[in-house]
C-alpha positions in Angstrom: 88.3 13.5 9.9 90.6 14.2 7.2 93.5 15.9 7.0 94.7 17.5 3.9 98.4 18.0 2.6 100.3 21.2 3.4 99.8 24.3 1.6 102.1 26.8 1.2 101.5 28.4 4.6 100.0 25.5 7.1 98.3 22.9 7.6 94.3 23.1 7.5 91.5 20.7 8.4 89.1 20.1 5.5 85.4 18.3 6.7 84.7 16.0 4.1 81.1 16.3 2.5 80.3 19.2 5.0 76.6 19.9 3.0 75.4 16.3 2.8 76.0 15.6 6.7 74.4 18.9 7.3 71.0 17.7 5.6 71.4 14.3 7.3 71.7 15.4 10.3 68.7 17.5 9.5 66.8 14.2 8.4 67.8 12.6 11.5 66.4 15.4 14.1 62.9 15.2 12.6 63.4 11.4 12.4 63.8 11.4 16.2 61.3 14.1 16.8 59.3 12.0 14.8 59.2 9.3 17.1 59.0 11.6 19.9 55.6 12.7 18.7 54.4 9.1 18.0 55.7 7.8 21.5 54.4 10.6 23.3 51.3 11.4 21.5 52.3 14.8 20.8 50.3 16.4 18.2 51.8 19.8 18.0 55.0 18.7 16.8 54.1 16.3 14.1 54.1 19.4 11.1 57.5 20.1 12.7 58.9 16.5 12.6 58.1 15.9 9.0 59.1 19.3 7.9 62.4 18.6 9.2 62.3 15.4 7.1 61.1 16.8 4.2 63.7 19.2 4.7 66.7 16.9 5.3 65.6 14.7 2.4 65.2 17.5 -0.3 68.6 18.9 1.1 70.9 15.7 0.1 70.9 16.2 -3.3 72.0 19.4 -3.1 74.0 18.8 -0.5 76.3 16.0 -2.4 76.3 18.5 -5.3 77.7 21.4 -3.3 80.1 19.2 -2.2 81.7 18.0 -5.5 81.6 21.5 -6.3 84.1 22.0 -3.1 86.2 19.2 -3.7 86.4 20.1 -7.4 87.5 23.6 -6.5 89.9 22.6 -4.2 91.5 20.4 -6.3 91.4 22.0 -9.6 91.1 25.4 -8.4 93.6 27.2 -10.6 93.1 25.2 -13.3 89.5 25.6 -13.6 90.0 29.4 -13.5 90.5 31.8 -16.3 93.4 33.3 -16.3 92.6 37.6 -16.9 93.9 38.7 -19.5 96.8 41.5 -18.9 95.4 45.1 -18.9 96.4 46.9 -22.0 97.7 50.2 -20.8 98.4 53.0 -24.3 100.3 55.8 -23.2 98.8 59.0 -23.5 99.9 61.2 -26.3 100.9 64.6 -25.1 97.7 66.7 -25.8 98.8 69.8 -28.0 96.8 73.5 -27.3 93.7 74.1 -29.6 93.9 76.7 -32.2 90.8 79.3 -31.8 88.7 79.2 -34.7 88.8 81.8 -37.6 86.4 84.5 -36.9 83.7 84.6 -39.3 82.0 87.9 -40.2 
């Protein structure tokens, strides 16, 4: 657990690589589950288990990269920003009455 410096208001709690443990732990349940179904013979969940491996192992990648992304933002946040440009705001011109056209014959 990390705790990161104060912000302007408070203190917050910041989970380091929050994506990445989420796919491991992912990888890990169909690891046990796979031995589960090879201890205990259980066919049915043997798609299940290596799914969840599949899963898990496909997700770390992505994962890790989500998490850079994070800690970029967090620490460049402002910086890696563009700043909006001010809205350009003409003032109206007073809007004089229209003269009615010349009647032609």
């Amino acid at each position: 657990m990390v705790v990161v410096a104060f912000s302007h208001e408070k203190a917050y709690f910041e989970p380091p690589m929050r994506y990445t443990k989420m796919a491991l732990v992912i990888f890990g349940f169909g690891l046990v589950l796979g031995l589960v179904v090879v201890v205990a013979e259980i066919r049915a969940l043997a798609r299940v288990a290596s799914g969840s491996m599949a899963l898990g192992i496909a997700a770390i990648p992505i994962g890790m990269l989500a998490d850079l992304r994070r800690a970029m933002t967090g620490r460049f946040g402002d910086s890696m920003r563009r700043a909006k440009a001010p809205s350009r705001r003409v003032p109206a011109m007073p809007r004089r009455p229209r003269k009615s056209a010349i009647r032609k014959r």
